[in-house]
C-alpha positions in Angstrom: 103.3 134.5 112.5 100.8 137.5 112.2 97.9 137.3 110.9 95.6 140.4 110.4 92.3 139.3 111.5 89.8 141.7 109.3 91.2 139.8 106.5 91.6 136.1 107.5 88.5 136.1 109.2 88.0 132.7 109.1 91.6 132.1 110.7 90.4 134.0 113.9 87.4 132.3 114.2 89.1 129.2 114.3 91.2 130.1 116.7 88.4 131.8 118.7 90.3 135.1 118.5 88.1 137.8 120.6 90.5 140.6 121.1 93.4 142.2 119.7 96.6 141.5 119.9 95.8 137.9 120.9 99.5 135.7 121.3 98.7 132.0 120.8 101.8 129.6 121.2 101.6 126.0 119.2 103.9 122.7 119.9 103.2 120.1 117.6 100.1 121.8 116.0 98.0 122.0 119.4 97.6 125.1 121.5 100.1 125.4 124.5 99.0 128.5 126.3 97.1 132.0 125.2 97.5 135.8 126.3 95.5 138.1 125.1 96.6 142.0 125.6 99.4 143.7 125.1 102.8 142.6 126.1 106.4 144.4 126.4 109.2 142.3 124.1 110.9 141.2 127.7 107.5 139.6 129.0 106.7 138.1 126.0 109.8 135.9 125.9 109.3 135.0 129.9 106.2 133.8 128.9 107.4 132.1 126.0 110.1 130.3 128.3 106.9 129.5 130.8 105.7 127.6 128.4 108.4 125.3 127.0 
């Protein structure tokens, strides 16, 4: 999903979101693995892959 942070302000700060974009993957509602920066759309399904 995205979310815009200025307006779910509370959503980032759960989620300790400190800079923009921020990718955050979930498996069975916990936190598998974080990257924050940019990301080209052939990266961000290797590190998608990495992670399941």
């Amino acid at each position: 999903a995205k979310v815009n942070t200025e307006d779910e302000q509370q959503l980032g700060a759960k989620h300790h979101i400190r800079s923009i974009p921020t990718l955050i993957l979930f498996g069975g509602g916990y936190e598998i693995a974080r990257h924050a920066g940019v990301m080209g759309t052939v990266d961000i399904i290797r590190w998608v892959q990495s992670h399941t």
